[in-house]
C-alpha positions as CSV (number, residue, x, y, z in Angstrom):
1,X,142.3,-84.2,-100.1
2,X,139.8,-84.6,-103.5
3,X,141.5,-81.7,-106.3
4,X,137.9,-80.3,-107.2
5,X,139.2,-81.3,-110.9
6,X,138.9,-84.6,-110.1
7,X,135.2,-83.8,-108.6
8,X,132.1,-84.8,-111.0
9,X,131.4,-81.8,-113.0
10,X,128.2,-80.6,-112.2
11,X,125.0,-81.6,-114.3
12,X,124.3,-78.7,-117.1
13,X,121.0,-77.1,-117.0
14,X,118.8,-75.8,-119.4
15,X,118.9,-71.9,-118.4
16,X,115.0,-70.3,-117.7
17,X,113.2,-68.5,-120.2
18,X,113.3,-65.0,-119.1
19,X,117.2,-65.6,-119.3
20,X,116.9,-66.6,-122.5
21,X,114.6,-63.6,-123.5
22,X,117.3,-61.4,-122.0
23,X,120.2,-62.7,-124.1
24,X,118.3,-62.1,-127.6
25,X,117.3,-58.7,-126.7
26,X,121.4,-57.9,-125.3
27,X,122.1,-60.0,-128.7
28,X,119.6,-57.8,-131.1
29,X,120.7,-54.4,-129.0
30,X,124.2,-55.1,-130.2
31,X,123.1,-55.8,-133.5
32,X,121.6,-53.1,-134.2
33,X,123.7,-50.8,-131.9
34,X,126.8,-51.7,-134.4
35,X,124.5,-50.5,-137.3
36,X,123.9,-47.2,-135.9
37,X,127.6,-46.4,-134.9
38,X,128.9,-47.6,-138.5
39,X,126.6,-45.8,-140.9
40,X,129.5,-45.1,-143.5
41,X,131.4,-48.7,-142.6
42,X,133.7,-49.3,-140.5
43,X,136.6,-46.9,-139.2
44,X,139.5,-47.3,-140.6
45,X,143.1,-47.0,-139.6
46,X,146.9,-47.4,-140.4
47,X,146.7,-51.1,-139.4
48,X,143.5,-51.3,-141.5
49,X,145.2,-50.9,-144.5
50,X,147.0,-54.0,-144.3
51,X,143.7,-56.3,-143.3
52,X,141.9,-55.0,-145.9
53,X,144.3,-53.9,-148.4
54,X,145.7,-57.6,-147.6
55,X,142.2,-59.1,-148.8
56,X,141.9,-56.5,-151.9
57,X,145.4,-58.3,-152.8
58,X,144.4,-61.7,-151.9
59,X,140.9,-61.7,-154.0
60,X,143.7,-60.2,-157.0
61,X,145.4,-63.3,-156.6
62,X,148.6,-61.5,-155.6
63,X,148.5,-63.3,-151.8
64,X,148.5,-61.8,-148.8
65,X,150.6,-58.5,-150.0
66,X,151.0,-55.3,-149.6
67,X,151.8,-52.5,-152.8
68,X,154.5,-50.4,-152.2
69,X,155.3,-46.9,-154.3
70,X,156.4,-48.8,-156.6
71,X,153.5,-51.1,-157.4
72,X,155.5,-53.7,-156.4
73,X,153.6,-56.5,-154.1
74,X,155.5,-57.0,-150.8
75,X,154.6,-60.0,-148.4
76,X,152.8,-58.7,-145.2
77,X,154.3,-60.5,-142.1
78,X,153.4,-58.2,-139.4
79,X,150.1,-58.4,-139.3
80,X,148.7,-62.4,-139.5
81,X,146.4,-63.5,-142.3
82,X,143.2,-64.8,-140.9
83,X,141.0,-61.2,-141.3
84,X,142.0,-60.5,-144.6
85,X,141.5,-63.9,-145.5
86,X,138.3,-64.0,-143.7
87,X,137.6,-60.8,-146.0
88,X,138.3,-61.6,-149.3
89,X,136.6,-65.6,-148.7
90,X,132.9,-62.9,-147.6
91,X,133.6,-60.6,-150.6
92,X,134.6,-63.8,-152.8
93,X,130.8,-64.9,-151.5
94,X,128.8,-62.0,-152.8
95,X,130.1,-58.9,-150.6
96,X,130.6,-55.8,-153.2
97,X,134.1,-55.0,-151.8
98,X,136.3,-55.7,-148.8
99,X,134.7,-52.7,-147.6
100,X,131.5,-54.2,-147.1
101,X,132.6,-57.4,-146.1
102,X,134.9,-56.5,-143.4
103,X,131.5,-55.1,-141.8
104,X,129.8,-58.0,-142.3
105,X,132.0,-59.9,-140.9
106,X,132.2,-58.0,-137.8
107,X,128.7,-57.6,-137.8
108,X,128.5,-61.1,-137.2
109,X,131.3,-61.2,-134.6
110,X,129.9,-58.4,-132.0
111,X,126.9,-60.8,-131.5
112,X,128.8,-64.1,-131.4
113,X,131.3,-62.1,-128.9
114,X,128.0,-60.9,-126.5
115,X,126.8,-64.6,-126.5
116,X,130.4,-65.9,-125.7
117,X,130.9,-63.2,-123.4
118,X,127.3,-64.7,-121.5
119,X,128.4,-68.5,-122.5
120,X,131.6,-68.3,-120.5
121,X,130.3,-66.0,-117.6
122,X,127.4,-69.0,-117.5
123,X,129.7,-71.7,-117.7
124,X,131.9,-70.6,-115.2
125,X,129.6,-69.3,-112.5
126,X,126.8,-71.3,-113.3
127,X,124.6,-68.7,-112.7
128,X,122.8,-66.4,-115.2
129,X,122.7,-63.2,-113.2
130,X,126.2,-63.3,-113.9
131,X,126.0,-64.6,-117.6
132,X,123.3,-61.2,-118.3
133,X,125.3,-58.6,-116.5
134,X,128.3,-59.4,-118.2
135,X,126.7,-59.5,-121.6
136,X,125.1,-55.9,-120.7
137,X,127.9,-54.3,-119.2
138,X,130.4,-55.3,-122.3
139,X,127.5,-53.8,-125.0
140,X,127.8,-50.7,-123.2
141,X,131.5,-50.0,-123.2
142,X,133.5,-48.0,-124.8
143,X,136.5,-50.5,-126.1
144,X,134.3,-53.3,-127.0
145,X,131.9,-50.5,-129.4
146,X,135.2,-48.9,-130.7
147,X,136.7,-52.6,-131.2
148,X,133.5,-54.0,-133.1
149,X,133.6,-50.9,-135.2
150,X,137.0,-50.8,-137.0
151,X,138.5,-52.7,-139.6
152,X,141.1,-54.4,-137.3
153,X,141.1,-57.7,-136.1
154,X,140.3,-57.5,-132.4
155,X,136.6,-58.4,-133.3
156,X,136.9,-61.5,-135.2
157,X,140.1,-62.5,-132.7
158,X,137.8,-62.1,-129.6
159,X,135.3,-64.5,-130.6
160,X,138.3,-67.6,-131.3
161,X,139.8,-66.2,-127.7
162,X,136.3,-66.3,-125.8
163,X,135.7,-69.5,-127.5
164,X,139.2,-71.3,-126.5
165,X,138.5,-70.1,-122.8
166,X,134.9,-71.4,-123.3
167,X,136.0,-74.8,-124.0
168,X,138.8,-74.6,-121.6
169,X,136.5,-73.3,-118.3
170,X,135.1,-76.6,-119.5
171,X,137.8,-79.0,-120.1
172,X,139.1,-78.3,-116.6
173,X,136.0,-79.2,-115.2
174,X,137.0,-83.1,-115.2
175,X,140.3,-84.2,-114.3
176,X,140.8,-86.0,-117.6
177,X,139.4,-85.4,-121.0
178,X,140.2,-87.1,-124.4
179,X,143.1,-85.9,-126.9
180,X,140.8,-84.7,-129.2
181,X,139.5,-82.0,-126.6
182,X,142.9,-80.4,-125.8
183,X,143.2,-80.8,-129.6
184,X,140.0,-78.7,-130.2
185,X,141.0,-76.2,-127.9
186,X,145.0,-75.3,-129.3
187,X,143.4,-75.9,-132.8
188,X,140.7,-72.8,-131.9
189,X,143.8,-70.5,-130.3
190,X,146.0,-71.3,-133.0
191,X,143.2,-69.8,-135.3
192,X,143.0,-66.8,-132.7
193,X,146.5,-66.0,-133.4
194,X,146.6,-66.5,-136.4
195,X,144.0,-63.3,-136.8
196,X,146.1,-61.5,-134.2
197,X,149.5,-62.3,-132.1
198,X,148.0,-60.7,-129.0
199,X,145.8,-64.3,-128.4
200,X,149.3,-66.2,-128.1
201,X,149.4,-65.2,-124.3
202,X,145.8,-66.9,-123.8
203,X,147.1,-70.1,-125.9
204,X,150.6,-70.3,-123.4
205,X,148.1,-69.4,-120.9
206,X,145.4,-72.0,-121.4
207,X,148.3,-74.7,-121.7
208,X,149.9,-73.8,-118.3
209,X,146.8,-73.8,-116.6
210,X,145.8,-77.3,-118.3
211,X,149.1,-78.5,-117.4
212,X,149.0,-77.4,-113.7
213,X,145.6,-79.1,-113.2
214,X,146.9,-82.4,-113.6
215,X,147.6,-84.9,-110.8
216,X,149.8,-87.5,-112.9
217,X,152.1,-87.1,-115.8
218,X,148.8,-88.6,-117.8
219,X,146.9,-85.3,-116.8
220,X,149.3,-83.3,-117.2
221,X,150.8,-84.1,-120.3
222,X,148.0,-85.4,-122.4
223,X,146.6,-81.6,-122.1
224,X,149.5,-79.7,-122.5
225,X,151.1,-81.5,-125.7
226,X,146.7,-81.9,-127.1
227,X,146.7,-77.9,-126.8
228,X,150.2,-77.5,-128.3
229,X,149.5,-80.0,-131.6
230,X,146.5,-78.2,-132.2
231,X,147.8,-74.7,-131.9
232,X,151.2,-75.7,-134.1
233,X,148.9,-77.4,-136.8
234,X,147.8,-74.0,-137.8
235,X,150.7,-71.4,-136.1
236,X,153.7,-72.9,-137.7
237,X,152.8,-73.0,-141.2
238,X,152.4,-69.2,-140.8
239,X,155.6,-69.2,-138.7
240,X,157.4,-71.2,-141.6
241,X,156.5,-68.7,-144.1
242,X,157.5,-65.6,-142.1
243,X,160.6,-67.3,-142.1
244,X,160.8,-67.7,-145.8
245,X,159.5,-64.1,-147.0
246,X,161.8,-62.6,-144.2
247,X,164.1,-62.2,-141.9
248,X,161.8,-62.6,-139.2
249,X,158.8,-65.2,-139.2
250,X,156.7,-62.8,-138.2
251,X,158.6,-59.6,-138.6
252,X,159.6,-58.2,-134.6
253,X,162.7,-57.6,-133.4
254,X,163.8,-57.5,-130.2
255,X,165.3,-54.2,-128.4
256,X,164.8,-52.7,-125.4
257,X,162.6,-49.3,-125.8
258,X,160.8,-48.3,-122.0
259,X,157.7,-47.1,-122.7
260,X,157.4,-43.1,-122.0
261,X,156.4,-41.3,-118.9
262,X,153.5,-39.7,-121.6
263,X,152.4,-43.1,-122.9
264,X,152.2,-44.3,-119.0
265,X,150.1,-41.4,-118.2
266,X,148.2,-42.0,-121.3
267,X,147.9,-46.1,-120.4
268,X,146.6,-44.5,-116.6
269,X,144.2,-42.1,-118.1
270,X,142.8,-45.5,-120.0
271,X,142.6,-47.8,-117.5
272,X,141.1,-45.2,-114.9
273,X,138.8,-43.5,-117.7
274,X,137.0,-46.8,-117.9
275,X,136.0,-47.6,-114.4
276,X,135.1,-43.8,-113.9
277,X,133.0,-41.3,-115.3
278,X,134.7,-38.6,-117.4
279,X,132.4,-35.8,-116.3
280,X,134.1,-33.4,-113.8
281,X,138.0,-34.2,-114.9
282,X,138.2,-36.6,-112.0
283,X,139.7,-39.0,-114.2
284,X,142.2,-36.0,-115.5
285,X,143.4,-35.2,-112.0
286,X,144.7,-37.2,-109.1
287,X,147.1,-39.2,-111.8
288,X,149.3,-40.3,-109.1
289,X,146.7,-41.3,-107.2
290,X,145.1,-43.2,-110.1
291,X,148.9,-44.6,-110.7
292,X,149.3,-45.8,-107.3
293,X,146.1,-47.4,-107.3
294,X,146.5,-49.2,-110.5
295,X,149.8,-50.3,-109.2
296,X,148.8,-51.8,-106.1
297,X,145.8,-53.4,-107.3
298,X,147.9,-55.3,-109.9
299,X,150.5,-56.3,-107.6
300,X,147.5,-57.6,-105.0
301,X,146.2,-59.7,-107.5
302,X,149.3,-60.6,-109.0
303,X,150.2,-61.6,-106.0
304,X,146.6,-63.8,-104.9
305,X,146.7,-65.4,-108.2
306,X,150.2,-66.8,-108.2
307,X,149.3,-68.5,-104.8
308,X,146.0,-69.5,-106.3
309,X,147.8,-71.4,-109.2
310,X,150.9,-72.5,-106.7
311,X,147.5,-74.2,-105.1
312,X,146.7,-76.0,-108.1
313,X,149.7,-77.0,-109.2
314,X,150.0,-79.1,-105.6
315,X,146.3,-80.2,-105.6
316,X,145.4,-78.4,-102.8
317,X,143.2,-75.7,-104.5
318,X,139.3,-75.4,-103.2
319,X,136.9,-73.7,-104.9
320,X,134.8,-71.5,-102.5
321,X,131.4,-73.1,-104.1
322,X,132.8,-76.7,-104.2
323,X,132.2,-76.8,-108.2
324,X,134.9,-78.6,-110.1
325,X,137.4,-75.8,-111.2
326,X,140.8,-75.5,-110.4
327,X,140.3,-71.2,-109.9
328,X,137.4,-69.8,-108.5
329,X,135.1,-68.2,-111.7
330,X,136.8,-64.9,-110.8
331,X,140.3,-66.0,-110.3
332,X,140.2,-67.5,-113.5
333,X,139.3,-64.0,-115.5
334,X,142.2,-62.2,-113.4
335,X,144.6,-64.6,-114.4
336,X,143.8,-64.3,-118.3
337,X,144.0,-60.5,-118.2
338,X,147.1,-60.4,-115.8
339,X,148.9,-62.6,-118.6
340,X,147.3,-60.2,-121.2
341,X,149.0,-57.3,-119.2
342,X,152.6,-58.7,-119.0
343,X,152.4,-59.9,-122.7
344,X,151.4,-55.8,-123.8
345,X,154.0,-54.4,-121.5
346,X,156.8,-56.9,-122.5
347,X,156.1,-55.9,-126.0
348,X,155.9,-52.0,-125.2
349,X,159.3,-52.5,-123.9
350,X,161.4,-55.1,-126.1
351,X,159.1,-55.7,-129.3
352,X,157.2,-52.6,-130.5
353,X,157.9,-49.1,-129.6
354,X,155.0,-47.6,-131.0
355,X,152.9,-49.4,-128.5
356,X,149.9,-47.1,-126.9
357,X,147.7,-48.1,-124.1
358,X,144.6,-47.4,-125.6
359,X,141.6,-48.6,-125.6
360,X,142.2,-51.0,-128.7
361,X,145.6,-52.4,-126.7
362,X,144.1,-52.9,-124.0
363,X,140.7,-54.2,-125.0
364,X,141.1,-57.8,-124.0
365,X,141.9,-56.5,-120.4
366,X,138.5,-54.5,-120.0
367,X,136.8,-57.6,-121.1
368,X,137.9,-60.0,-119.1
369,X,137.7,-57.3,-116.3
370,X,134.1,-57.2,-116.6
371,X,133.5,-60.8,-116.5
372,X,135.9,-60.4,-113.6
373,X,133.5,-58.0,-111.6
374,X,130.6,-59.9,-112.8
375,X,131.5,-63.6,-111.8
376,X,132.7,-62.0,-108.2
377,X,129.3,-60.3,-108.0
378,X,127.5,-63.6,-108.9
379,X,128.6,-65.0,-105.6
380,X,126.8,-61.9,-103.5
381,X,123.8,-62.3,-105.7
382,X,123.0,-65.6,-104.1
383,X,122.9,-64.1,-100.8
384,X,119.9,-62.6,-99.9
385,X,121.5,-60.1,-97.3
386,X,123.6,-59.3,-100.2
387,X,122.2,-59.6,-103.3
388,X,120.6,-55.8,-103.6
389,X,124.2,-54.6,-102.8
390,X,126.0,-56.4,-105.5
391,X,122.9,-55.4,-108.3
392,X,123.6,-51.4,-107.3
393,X,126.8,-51.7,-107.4
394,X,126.8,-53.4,-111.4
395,X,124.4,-51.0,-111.9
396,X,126.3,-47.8,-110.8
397,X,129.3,-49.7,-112.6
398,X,127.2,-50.2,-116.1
399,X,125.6,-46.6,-115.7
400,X,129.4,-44.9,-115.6
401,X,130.5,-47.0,-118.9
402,X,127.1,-46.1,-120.9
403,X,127.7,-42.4,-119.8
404,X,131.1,-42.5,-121.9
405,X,129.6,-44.7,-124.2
406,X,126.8,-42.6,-125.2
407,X,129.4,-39.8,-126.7
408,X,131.0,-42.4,-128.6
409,X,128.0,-43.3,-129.9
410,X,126.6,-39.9,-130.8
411,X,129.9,-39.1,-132.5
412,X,130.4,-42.2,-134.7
413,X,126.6,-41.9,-136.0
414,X,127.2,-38.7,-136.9
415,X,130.6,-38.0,-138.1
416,X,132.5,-41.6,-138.7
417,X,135.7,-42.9,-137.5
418,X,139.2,-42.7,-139.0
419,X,139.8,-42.6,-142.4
420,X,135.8,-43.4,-143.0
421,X,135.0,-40.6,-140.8
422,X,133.7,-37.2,-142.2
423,X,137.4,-35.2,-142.2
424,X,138.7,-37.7,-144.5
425,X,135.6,-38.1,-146.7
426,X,135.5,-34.3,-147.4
427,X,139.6,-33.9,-147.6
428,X,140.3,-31.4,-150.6
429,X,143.8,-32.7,-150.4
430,X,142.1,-36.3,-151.4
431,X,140.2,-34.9,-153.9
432,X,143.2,-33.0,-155.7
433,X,144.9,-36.4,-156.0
434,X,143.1,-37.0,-159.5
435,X,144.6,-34.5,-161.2
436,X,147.9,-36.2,-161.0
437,X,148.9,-38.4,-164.2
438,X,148.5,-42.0,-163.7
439,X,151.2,-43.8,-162.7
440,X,153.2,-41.3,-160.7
441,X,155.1,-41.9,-157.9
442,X,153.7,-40.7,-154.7
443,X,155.0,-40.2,-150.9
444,X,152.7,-39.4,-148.4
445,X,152.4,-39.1,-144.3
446,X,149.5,-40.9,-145.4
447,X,150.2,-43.7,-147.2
448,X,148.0,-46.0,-145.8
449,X,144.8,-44.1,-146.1
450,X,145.9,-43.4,-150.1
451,X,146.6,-47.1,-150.9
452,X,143.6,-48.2,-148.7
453,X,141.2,-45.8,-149.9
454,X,142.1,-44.3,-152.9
455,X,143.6,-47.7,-154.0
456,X,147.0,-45.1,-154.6
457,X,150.5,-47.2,-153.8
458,X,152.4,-45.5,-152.1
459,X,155.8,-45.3,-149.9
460,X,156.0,-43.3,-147.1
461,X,157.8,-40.1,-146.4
462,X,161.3,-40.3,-145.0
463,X,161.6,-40.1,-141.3
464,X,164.1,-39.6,-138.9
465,X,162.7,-41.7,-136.1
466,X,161.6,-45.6,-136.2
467,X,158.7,-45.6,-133.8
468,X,159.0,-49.4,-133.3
469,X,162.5,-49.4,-132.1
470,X,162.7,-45.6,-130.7
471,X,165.9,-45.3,-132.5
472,X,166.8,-42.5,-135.1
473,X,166.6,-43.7,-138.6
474,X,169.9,-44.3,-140.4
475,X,169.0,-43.8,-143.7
476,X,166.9,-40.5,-143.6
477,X,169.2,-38.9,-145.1
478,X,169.4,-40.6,-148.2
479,X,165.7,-41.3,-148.4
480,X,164.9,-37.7,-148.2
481,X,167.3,-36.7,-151.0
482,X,165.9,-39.5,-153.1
483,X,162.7,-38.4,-153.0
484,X,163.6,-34.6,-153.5
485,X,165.1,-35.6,-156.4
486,X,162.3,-37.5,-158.2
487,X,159.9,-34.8,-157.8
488,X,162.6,-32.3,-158.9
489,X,162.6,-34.2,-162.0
490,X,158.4,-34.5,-162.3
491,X,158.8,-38.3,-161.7
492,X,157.3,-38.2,-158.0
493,X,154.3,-36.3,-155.9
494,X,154.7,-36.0,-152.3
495,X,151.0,-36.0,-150.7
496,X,151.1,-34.3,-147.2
497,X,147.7,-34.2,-145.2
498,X,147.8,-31.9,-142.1
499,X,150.3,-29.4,-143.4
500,X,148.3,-26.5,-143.8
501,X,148.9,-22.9,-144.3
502,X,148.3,-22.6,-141.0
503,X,150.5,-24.8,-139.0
504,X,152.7,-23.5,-136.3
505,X,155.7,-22.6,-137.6
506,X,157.8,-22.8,-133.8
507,X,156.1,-26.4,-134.3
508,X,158.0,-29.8,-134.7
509,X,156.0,-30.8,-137.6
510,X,156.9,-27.7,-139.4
511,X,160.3,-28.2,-139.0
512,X,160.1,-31.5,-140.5
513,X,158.1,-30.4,-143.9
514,X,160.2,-27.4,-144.0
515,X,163.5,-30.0,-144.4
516,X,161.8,-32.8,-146.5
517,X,159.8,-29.8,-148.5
518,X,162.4,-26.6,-148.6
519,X,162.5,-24.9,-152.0
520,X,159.9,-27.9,-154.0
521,X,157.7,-27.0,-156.2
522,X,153.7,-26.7,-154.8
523,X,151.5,-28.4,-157.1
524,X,148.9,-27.5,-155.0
525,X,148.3,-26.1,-151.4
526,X,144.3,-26.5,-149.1
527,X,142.5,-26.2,-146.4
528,X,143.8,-29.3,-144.9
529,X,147.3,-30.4,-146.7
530,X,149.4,-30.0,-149.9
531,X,150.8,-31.4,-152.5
532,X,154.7,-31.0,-153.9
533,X,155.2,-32.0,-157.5
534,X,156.3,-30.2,-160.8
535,X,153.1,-29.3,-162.9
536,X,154.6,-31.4,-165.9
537,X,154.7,-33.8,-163.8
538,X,155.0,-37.5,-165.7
539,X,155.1,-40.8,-165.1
């Protein structure tokens, strides 16, 4: 039997013009789209603080840093370089801050992602029904607008990631390709995760998938160490300097930490809030309904998909359409975001803690979901009996994400997101910070919007739980009485948004302030936080 890798790759064609047409109005929609949802920049959060604070640092010549409360740079491992340094190089060109160029930049990357997004639904269907309907359907969800819209580094990641699986719905196409392709393929998701870790699932994925395709040793390990070289030529420098600046090279641990029945429920509420309008609570409801279905659905296509690739690895996959792909267009989207699922679950549970499944985590899954859903629709589409079935159903499907869509929309023209949204702009508790003499130490629960924003170093208040590892902290104790004591003797501020006159005392954030806060003096107290530091407060 003929592996359809080993098949002649069927001839490109030039797509028609009303396809074309289509694209560059889905293109200039998102353009202008992104413009309208990020009138005051983009939103800003924690994790922002580090992109951009990291270019701020970078363009000072300080390197990839972060400033702690005491002024002191600190390397930043956590987080890769490549959007800060893809920052500071658009503000080094002419951008007035990072501010500005972080927008530019993703600006630039929610139309490169739409065209990819069309590119590889094209590429792997061949058919442009396909290639428009997933370019339509991502513009109008809600994790791809939120994603494009803050300073984080899903945007710029997801246009290396859709490019790698571009060239590599490509590459397997013909059962052997020169070095220089596999090459060109690790080299683009090396840069992927080197603007974020979550694309080091689609490199190991990519590789396995190369590897599988083969017939001989020559197919299969030409591929696999081509998309390895490249990947390591960029990755291990990184990796090498993690090492050196830390304990870890890239700052994780490992410990075991289940996720929580809330933050399951909340991952549910996600996954189910996307496929279904919110209007009515029916996505609030039947959660163990939702649960169940969510759970068998992954475990059917879990299953399919490991025989699928069980198929390829022994050479006797078919594809449905006869094309030369080792997974059918479809099959190859459902294996990328089952990967994608295992890698943010594995983490939840032995890496990070803190984990949420929101729609930022778990952006990469509703992606590759739609091109899922698209690329199996494509195949009705052809069918005549069939086709006006498979259009209403991507309609009904695109007319339930703009519906949640359009209240993300509304909200972020008019009021902002995170630490750019209105809230924070019109903080009193911001605006008191300039009384306090320069230089001054400062603790916040906010230290990341003060050092990002207000360009105020910072450390962070003392806190009895580590959210990465679930574990009390050990040294809470000491921390709190250190900082007690510097702003008992006017050396230190402690800046404390949300802890207002009017918080509940029965509360667990009360009962926190009251035992960092208890008998210190109030420089200031408002509508929306306050601020504990001696009036003579010095340097």
């Amino acid at each position: 039997m003929t592996h359809p890798s080993h098949e002649k790759a069927l001839p490109i064609r030039i797509p028609n013009l009303s396809f074309v047409v289509t694209l560059l109005i889905l293109l200039a929609a998102g353009a202008i789209l992104y413009a309208y949802i990020t009138p005051d920049g983009l939103g800003l959060t924690n994790d922002s603080a580090d992109y951009l604070g990291g270019a701020r640092a970078i363009l000072a010549g300080d390197g990839y840093v972060r400033y702690s409360g005491d002024r002191q740079p600190r390397p930043i491992t956590q987080f890769p370089p490549g959007y800060a340094l893809a920052i500071a190089k658009a503000a080094a060109l002419g951008a007035p801050d990072v501010f500005a160029a972080a927008k530019a930049i993703n600006g630039i990357a929610i139309v490169l992602n739409l065209f990819l997004i069309a590119a590889l639904a094209l590429a792997t269907t061949r058919r442009e029904s396909a290639a428009a309907f997933a370019a339509a359907l991502t513009l109008v969800s809600v994790p791809f607008l939120r994603a494009q819209s803050s300073g984080l580094s899903e945007a710029l990641a997801s246009v290396w990631i859709l490019g790698g699986l571009l060239l590599l719905s490509v590459a397997l196409r013909k059962a052997r390709r020169p070095l220089w392709a596999w090459l060109l393929i690790g080299a683009v998701f090396g840069v992927a995760v080197l603007i974020r870790y979550a694309a080091l699932i689609f490199f190991a994925g990519a590789l396995f998938l190369a590897f599988a395709n083969g017939r001989t040793a020559r197919d299969r390990w030409t591929p696999a160490f081509g998309i390895a070289a490249g990947f390591s030529v960029f990755f291990l420098p990184w990796l090498i300097r993690g090492r050196i600046v830390s304990d870890g090279g890239v700052n994780r641990t490992f410990a075991l930490h289940f996720p929580t029945a809330d933050r399951l429920w909340d991952g549910v509420r996600t996954v189910m809030g996307f496929f279904l309008p919110e209007a009515g609570g029916i996505v609030e409801k039947p959660r163990v309904v939702w649960a169940g279905l969510i759970l068998i659905t992954l475990a059917a296509l879990t299953v399919r998909t490991a025989l699928k690739l069980i198929a390829v690895f022994r050479g006797t996959a078919q594809h449905p359409d006869g094309e030369a792909m080792p997974l059918a267009p479809a099959d190859f989207f459902v294996y990328f975001l089952l990967l994608y699922l295992a890698e943010l679950f594995l983490t939840a549970v032995f890496v990070d803690g803190s984990t949420v499944f929101d729609d930022r985590m778990l952006y990469p899954f509703f992606i590759l979901t739609i091109s899922a859903v698209t690329s199996a629709a494509a195949g009705f589409m052809e069918k005549p009996g069939q086709r006006a079935a498979a259009i209403i159903v991507l309609t009904l499907f695109g007319l339930s994400l703009l519906e949640d869509s359009l209240d993300l929309i509304r909200s972020f023209h008019a009021d902002g997101q995170g630490f750019a949204g209105r809230a924070w702009r019109e903080s009193e508790t911001a605006r008191a910070i300039a009384g306090l003499p320069d230089g001054i130490t400062c603790f916040s629960n906010r230290r990341t919007f003060l050092g990002l924003v207000k360009e105020l170093p910072c450390y962070v208040l003392p806190v009895g739980f580590n959210a990465a590892t679930q574990q009390a902290s050990a040294s809470f104790t000491a921390d709190r009485e250190w900082m007690r004591s510097e702003i008992l003797s006017g050396k230190a501020a402690a800046i404390v948004f949300g802890f207002a006159d009017d918080l509940d005392p029965e509360s667990g954030d009360f009962s926190y302030y009251d035992a960092l806060f208890a008998e210190l003096p109030l420089y200031g107290a408002y509508s929306d936080g306050k601020i504990f530091a001696r009036p003579d407060s010095t340097r």
